[in-house]
DOLUM-194493 format. One record per residue (C-alpha): residue in three letters; x, y, z. Coordinates in pm, whole numbers, padded with zeros to 5 digits, always signed. Example, Ala and Ser with C-alpha at 12.3 -4.5 7.8 and 13.67 -1.06 7.14 Angstrom:
ALA+01230-00450+00780/SER+01367-00106+00714/
***
This chain:
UNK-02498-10114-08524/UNK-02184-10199-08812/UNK-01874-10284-08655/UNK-01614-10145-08951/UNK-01347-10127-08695/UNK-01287-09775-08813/UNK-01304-09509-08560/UNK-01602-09361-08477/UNK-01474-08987-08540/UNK-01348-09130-08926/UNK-01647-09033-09164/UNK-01845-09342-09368/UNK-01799-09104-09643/UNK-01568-08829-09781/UNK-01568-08656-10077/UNK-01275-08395-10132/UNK-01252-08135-10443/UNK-01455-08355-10677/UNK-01468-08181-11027/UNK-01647-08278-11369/UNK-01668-08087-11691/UNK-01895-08171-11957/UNK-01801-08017-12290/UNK-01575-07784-12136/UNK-01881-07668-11901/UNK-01794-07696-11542/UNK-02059-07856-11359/UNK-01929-08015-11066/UNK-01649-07751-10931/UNK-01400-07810-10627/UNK-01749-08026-10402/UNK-01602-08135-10069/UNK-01832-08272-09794/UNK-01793-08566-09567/UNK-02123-08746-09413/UNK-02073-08948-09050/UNK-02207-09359-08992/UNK-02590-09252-08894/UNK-02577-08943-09106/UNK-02784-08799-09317/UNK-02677-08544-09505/UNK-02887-08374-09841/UNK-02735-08214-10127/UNK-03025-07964-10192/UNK-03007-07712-10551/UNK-03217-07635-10835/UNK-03216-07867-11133/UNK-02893-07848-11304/UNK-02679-07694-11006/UNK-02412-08032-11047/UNK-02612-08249-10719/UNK-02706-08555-10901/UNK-02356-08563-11103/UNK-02176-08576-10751/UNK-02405-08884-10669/UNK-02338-09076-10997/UNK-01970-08964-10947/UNK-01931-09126-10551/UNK-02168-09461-10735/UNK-01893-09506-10988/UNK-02111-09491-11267/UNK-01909-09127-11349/UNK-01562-09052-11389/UNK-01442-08726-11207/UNK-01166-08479-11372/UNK-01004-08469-11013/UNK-01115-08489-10656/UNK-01087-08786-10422/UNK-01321-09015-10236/UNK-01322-09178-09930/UNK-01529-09479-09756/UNK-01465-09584-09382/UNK-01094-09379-09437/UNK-01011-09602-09710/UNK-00938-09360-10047/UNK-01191-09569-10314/UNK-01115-09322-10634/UNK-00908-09032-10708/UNK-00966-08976-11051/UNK-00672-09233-11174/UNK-00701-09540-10928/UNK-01050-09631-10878/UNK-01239-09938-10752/UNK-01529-10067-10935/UNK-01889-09976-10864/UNK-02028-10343-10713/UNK-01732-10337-10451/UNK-01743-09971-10340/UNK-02005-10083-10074/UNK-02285-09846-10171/UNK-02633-09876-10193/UNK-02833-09669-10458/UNK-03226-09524-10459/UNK-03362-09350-10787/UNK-03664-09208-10866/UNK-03697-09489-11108/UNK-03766-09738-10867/UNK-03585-09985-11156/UNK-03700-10339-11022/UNK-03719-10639-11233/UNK-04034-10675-11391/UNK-03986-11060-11462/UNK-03920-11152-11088/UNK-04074-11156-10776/UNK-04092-10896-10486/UNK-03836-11146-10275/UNK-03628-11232-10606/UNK-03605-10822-10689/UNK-03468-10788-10285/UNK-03213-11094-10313/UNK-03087-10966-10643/UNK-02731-10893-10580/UNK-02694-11118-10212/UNK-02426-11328-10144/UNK-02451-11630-09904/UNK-02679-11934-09930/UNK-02975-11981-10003/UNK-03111-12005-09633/UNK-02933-11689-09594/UNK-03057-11504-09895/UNK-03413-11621-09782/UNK-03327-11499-09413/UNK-03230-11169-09502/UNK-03520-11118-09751/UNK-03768-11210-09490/UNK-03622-10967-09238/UNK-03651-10699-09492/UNK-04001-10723-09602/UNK-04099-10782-09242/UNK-03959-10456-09176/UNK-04077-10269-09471/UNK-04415-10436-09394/UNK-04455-10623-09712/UNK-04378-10962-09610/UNK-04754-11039-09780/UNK-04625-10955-10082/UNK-04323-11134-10091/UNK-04459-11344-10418/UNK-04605-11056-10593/UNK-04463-10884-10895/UNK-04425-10523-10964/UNK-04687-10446-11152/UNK-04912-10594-10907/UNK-04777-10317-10635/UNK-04848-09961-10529/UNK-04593-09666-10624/UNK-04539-09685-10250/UNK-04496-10032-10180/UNK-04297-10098-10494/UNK-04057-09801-10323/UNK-04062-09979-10005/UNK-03956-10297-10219/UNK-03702-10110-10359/UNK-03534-09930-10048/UNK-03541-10335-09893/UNK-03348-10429-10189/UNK-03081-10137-10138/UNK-03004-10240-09770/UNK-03028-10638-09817/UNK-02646-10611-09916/UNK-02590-10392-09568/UNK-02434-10130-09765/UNK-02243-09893-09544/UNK-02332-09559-09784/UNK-02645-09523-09949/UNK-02692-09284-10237/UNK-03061-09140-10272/UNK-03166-08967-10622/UNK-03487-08815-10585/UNK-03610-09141-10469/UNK-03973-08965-10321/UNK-04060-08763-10613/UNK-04290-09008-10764/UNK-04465-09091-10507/UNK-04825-08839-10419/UNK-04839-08617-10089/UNK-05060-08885-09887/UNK-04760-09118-09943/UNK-04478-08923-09939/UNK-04440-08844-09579/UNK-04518-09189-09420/UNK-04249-09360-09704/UNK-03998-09093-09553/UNK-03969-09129-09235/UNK-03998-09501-09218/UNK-03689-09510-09452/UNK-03525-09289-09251/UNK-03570-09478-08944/UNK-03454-09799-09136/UNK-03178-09619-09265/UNK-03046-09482-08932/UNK-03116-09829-08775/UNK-02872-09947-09016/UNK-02602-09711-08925/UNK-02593-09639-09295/UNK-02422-09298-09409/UNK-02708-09090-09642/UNK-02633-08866-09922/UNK-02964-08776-10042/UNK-03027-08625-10335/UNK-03324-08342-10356/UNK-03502-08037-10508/UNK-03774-07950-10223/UNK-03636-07766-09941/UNK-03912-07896-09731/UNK-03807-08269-09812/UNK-03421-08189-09717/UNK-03583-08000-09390/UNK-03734-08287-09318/UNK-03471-08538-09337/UNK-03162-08382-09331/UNK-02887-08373-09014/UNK-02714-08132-09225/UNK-02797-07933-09548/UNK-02524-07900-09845/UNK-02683-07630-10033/UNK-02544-07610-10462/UNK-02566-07367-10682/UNK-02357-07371-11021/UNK-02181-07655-10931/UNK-02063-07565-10586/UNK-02166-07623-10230/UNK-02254-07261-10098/UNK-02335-07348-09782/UNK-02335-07642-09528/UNK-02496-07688-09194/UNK-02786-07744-08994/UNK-03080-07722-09129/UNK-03210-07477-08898/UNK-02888-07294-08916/UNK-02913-07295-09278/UNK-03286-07135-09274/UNK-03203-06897-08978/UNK-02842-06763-09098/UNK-02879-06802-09459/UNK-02570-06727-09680/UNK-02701-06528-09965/UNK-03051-06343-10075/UNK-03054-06670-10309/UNK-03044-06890-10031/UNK-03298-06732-09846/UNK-03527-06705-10146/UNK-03448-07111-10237/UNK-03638-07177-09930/UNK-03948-06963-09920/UNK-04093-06645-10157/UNK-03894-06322-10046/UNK-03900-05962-10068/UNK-03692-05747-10126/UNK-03583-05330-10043/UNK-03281-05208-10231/UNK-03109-04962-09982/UNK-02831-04723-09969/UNK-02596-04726-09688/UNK-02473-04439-09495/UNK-02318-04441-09155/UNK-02413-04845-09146/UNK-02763-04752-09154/UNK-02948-04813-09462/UNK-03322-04584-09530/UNK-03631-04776-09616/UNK-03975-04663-09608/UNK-03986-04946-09336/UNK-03742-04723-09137/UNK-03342-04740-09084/UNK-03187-05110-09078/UNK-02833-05189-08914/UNK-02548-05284-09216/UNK-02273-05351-09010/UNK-01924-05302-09185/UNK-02089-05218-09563/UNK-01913-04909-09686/UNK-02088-04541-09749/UNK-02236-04502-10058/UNK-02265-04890-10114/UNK-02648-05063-10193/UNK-02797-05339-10022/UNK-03079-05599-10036/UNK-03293-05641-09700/UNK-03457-05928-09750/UNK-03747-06046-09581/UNK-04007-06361-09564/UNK-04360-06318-09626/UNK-04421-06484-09286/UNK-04227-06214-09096/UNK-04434-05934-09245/UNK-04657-05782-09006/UNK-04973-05627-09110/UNK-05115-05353-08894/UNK-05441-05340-08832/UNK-05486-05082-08589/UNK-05278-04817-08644/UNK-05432-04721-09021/UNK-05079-04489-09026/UNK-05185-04246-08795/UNK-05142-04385-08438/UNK-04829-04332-08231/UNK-04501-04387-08270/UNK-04355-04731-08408/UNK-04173-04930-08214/UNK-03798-05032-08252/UNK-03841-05355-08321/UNK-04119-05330-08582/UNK-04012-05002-08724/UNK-04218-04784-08933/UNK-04566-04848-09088/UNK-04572-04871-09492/UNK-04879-04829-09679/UNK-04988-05085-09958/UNK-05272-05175-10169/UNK-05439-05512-10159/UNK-05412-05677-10500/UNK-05492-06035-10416/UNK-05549-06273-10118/UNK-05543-06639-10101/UNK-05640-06855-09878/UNK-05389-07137-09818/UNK-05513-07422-09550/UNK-05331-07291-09246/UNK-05260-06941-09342/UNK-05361-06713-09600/UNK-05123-06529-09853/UNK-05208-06132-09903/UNK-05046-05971-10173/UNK-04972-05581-10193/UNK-04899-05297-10465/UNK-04641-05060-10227/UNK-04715-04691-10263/UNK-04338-04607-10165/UNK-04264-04785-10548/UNK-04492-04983-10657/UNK-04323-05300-10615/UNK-04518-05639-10516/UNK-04466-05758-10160/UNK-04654-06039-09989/UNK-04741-06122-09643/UNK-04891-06473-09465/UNK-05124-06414-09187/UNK-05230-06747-09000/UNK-05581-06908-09028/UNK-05849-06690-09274/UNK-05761-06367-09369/UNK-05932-06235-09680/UNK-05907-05883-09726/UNK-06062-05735-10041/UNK-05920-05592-10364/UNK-05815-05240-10327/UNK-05815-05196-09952/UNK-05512-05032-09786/UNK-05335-05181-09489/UNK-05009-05107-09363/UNK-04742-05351-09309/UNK-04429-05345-09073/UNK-04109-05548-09053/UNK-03928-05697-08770/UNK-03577-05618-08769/UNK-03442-05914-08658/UNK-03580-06163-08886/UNK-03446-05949-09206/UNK-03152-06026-09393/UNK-02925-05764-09531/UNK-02691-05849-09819/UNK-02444-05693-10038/UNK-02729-05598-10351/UNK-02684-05841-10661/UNK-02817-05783-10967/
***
């Protein structure tokens, strides 16, 4: 573990109110977060939202309008005093793996060391030993795997024992049979290292996967911040729920903090008479009925009442299969996952329920 002689409770890294306009278009707008030693912490959006400016801004290799960052407690930039990129301490991971075509594997992980030579080779060794490459240590790129030449490349970000690292996508390029292993053991080295994470991503699933806590962007700011399973279970918005799975969605009218859905009456808490809503709900927390055929007895409280759709498609997706519906109530499209096989044909009616406590309900957006 990194003895900074900074207290334990000080974060490795803290960005506050960072800000960057690009032709007078906001894209990075008032982003504050602050990631602890160990830490790994993903800035998860859409393409565009402002995520990978933030990076390039904390790198150096961006200016900010205003904002202020932080390593080990020590302010590093603020928009008018700012240290250079090589001595802010910080390791950076791209998609572009960006090694050195014209030198070695061990050349491409000592590029940048300090120390002697004994030392360089020392540190090098220890690396590729742990990234498992150690056989390679005299081959060139283009001799290497897209996986092992991102193993290479994650070695060469932690030779200089950087105490941030700054991860861009850096798993995007690599297939599914890869991706998974190349994750985790970087995470392991990472947290081994005591390293402080800001990674970079698009796929909820990746950011799931990794993440000790989710900073969720949209349009430039952070929306929401947490957990990940806080994040999926308590989601801030119907946008946020829908970032991280397919959704559907009832538009309801309130009255006496019930709204009135086909699906029966949901609780809305505190929303105004007269005022519309979104339930939302995940496929997965659909519940098709297969007994009842709308005629047995009464619905429970917890799954409400039974709705009556028309198959339109079914698809079966390795562990579960994905039904698709044509609602009589209005017609709308609303899908449900049912583990294992489930292929019901084109035009057959089922009726579907909802569990009340897995919905959402949200002020309705346009």
């Amino acid at each position: 573990m990194r003895d900074t002689g900074v207290s334990q409770n000080t974060p490795r890294l803290e960005i506050k109110n960072l800000a960057r306009a690009f032709d007078g278009r906001t894209v990075v707008d008032d982003v504050s977060l602050s990631v602890m030693p160990g830490q790994v912490t993903c800035l998860l959006g859409p393409s565009g939202c402002g995520k990978s400016t933030t990076l390039r801004i904390i790198a150096g290799v961006e200016k900010q309008d205003r904002g202020e960052i932080y390593v080990d407690g020590e302010m590093i930039c603020d928009g008018t005093t700012t240290v250079p990129p090589e001595k802010r301490n910080i390791g950076l991971m791209f998609q572009d793996f960006a090694l050195f075509p014209h030198l070695c594997v061990a050349e491409n992980v000592a590029f940048g060391l300090k120390g002697s030579k004994d030392e360089k080779r020392a540190r090098v060794s220890e690396l590729l030993q742990r990234v498992d490459l150690m056989r390679y240590i005299d081959s060139y790129p283009y001799e290497l795997s897209g996986g092992e030449q991102q193993r290479v490349a994650l070695a060469r970000a932690l030779a200089p024992r950087p105490a941030i690292m700054l991860m861009d996508e850096p798993f995007s390029g690599l297939d599914n049979r890869l991706r998974d292993g190349i994750r985790d053991d970087t995470l392991e080295i990472l947290k081994e290292q005591d390293a402080a994470v800001l990674l970079v991503t698009h796929e909820p699933e990746e950011a799931m996967r990794m993440a000790d806590e989710i900073a969720l962007m949209r349009g430039g700011h952070i929306v929401q911040k947490g957990a990940p399973y806080n994040i999926y279970r308590a989601p801030a918005d119907k946008e946020a729920v829908a970032f991280f799975s397919d959704i559907n969605v009832i538009r309801a009218s309130v009255q006496g903090a019930l709204a009135s859905t086909p699906f029966g009456r949901f609780l809305a808490p505190g929303v105004p008479d007269g005022q519309e809503v979104d339930i939302v709900i995940r496929p997965h927390h659909m519940k098709i009925d297969f007994d009842r055929g709308g005629k047995g007895p009464n619905p429970t409280i917890q799954d409400g009442v039974a709705a009556r759709g028309i198959v339109e498609r079914a698809r079966f997706m390795g562990s579960e299969s994905l039904v698709e519906f044509r609602m009589d109530f209005d017609g709308s499209t609303f899908k449900a996952t049912v583990p294992n096989v489930f292929m019901p044909k084109v035009g057959q009616p089922l009726w579907l329920t909802i569990r009340r406590d897995r919905c959402f309900v949200f002020p309705a957006s346009n």
